[in-house]
Z-matrix of the N, CA and C atoms (Angstrom, degrees):
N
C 1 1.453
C 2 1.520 1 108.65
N 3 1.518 2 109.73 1 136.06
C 4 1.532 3 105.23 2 -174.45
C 5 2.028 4 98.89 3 -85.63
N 6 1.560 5 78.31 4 163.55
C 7 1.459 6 91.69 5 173.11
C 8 1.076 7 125.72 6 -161.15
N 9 1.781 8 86.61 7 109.20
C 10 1.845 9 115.63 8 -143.54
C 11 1.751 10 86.58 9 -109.69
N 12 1.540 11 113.12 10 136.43
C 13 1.685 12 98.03 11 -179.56
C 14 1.322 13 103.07 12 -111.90
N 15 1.187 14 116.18 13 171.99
C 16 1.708 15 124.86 14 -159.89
C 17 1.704 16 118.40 15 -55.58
N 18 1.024 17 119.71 16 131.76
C 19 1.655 18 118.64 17 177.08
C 20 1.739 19 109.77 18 -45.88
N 21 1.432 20 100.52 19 141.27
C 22 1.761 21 87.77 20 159.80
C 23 1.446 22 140.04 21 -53.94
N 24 1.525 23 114.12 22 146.14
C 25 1.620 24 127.19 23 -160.66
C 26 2.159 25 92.38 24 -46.09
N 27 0.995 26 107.06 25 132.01
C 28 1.657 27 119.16 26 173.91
C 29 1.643 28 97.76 27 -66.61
N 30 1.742 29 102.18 28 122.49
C 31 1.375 30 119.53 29 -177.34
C 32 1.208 31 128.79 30 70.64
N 33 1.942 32 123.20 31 27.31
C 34 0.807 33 144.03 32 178.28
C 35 1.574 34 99.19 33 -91.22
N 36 1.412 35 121.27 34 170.75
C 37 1.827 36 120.87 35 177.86
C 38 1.825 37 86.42 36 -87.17
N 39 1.418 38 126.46 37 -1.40
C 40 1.737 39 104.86 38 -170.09
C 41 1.701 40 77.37 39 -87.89
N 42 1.152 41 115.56 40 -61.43
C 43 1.910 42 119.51 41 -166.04
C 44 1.648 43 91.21 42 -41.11
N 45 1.236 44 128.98 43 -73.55
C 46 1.368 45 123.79 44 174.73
C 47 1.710 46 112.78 45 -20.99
N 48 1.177 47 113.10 46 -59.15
C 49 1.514 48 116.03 47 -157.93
C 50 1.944 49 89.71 48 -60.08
N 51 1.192 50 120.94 49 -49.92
C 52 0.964 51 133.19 50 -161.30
C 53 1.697 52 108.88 51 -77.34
N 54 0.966 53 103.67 52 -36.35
C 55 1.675 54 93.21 53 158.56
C 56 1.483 55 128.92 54 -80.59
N 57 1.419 56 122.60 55 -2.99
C 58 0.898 57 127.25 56 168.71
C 59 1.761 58 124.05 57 -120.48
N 60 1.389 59 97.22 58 38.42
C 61 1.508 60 116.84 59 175.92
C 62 1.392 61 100.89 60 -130.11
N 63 1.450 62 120.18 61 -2.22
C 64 1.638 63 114.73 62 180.00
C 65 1.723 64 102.86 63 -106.53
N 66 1.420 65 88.21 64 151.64
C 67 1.687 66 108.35 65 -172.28
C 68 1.297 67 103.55 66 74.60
N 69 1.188 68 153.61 67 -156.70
C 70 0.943 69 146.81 68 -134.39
C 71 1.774 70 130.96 69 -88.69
N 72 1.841 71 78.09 70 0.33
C 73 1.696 72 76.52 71 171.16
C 74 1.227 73 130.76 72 104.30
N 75 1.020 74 139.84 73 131.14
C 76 2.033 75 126.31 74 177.08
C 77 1.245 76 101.73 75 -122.24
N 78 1.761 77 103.10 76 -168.05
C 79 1.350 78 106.48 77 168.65
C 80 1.382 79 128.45 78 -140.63
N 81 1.263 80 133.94 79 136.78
C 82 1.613 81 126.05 80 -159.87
C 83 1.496 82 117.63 81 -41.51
N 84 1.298 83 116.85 82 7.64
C 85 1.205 84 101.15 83 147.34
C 86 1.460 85 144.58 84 -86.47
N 87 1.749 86 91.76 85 -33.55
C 88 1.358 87 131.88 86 -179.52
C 89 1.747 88 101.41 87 -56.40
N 90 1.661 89 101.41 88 -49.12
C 91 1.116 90 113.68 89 -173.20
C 92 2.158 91 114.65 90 -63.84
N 93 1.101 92 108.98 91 -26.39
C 94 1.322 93 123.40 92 -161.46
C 95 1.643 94 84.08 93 -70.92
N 96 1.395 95 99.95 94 -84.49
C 97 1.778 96 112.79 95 167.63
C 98 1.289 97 124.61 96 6.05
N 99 1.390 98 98.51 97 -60.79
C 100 1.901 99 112.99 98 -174.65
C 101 1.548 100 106.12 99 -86.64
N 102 1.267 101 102.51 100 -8.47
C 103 1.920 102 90.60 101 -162.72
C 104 1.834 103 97.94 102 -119.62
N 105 0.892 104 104.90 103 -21.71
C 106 1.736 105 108.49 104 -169.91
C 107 2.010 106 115.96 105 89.36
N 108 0.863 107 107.41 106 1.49
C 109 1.611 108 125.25 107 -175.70
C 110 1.282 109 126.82 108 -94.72
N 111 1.101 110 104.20 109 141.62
C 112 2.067 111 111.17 110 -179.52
C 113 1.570 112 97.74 111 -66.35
N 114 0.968 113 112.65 112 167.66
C 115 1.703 114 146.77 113 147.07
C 116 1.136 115 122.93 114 -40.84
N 117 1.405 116 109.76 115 -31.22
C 118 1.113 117 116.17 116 -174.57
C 119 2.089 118 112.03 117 -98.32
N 120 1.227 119 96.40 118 -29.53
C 121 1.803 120 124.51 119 156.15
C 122 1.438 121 104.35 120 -32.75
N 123 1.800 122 103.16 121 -90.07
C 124 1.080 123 130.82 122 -163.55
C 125 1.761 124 107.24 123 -49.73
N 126 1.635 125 131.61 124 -49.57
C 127 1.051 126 127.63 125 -144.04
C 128 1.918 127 78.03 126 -83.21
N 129 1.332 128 131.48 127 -33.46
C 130 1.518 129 133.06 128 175.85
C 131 1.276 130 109.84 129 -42.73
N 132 1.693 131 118.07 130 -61.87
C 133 1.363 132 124.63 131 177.07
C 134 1.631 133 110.77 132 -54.23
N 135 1.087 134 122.52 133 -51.63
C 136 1.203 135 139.72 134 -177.49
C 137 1.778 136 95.11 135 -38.35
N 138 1.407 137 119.77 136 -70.74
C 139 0.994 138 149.22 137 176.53
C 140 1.867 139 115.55 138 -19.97
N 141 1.702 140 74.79 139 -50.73
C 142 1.551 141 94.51 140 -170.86
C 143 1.892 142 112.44 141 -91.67
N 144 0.988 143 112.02 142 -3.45
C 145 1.504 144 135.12 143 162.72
C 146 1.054 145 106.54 144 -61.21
N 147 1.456 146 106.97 145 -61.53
C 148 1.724 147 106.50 146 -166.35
C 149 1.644 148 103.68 147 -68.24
N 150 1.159 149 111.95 148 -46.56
C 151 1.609 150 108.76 149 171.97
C 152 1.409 151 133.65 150 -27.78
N 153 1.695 152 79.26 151 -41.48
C 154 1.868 153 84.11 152 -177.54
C 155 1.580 154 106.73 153 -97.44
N 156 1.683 155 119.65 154 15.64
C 157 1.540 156 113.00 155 162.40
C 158 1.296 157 116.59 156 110.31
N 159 1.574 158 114.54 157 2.14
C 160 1.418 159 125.01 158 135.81
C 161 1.431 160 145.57 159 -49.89
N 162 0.908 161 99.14 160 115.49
C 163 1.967 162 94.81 161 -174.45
C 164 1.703 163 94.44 162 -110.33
N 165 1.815 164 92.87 163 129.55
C 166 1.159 165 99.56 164 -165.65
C 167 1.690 166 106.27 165 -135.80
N 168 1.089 167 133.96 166 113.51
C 169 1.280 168 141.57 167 -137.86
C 170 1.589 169 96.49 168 -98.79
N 171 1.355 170 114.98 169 132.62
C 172 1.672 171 116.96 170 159.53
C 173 1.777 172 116.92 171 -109.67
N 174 1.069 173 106.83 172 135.26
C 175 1.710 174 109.18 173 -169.48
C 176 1.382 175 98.37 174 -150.92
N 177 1.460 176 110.05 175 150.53
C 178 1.683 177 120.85 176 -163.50
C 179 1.462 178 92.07 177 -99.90
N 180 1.329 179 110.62 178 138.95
C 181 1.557 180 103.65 179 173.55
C 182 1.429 181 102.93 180 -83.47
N 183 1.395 182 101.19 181 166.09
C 184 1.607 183 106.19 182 162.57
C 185 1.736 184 115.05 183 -88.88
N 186 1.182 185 116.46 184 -50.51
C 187 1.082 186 89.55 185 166.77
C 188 1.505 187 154.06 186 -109.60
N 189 1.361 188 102.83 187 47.34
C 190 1.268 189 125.89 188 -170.31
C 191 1.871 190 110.53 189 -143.88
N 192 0.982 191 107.39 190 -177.13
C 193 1.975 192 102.39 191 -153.22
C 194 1.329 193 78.74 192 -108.42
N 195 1.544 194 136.74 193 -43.17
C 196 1.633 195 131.61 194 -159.22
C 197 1.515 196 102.16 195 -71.30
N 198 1.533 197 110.26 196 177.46
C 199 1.561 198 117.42 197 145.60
C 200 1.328 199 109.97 198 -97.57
N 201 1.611 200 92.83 199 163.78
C 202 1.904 201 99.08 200 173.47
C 203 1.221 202 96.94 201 -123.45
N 204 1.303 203 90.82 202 142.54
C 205 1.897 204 111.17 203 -177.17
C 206 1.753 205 95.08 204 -106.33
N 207 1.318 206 89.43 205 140.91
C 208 1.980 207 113.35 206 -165.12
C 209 1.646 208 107.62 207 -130.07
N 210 1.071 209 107.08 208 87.89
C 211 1.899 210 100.31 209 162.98
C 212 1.309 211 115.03 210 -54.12
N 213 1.695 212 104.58 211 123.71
C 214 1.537 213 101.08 212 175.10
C 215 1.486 214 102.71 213 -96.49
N 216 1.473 215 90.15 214 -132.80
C 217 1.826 216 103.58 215 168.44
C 218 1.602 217 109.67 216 -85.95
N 219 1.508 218 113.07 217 155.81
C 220 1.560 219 114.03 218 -177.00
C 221 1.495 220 102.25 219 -82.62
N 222 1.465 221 112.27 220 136.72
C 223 1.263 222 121.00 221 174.73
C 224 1.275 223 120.58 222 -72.80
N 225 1.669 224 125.57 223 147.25
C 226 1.282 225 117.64 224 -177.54
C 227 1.539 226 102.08 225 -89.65
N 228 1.080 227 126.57 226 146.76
C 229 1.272 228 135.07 227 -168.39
C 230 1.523 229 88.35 228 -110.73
N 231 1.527 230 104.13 229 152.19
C 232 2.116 231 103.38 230 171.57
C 233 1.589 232 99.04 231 -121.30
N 234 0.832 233 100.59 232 139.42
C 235 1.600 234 123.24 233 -169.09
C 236 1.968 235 100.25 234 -73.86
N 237 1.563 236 126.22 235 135.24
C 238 1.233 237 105.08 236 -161.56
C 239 1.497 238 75.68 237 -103.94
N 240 1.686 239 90.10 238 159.88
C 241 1.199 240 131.55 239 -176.12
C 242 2.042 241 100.85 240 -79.32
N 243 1.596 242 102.16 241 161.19
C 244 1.310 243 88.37 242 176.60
C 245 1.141 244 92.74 243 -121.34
């Protein structure tokens, strides 16, 4: 059984971050902009996304110096056995 944990609270800056990491993606700057937060914030939240069963892709652009972070599909996590 997967165990996927609940999306972020609706109209929170994490739900924000997360709607604006789907489709094609931004970049921690883009991200700072919309949220009011360092780099150092965002890559935490980011962090904490994946925790809850987000798979969240980093890729270097070509034409730009940053990476862009891309929400894919949420990963199924497997529950450990005892």
């Amino acid at each position: 059984m997967s165990d996927i944990h609940p999306p972020p609270k609706s109209g929170s800056k994490l739900a924000l971050l997360a709607q604006r990491l789907r489709g094609a993606g931004t970049t921690l700057s883009d991200l700072a902009t919309a949220t009011g937060w360092q780099a150092h914030t965002i890559r935490s939240a980011i962090t904490g996304l994946r925790k809850r069963g987000f798979r969240i892709e980093r890729t270097r652009s070509e034409t730009a110096e940053s990476s862009i972070y891309r929400l894919t599909t949420p990963s199924q996590r497997k529950r450990r056995s005892k």
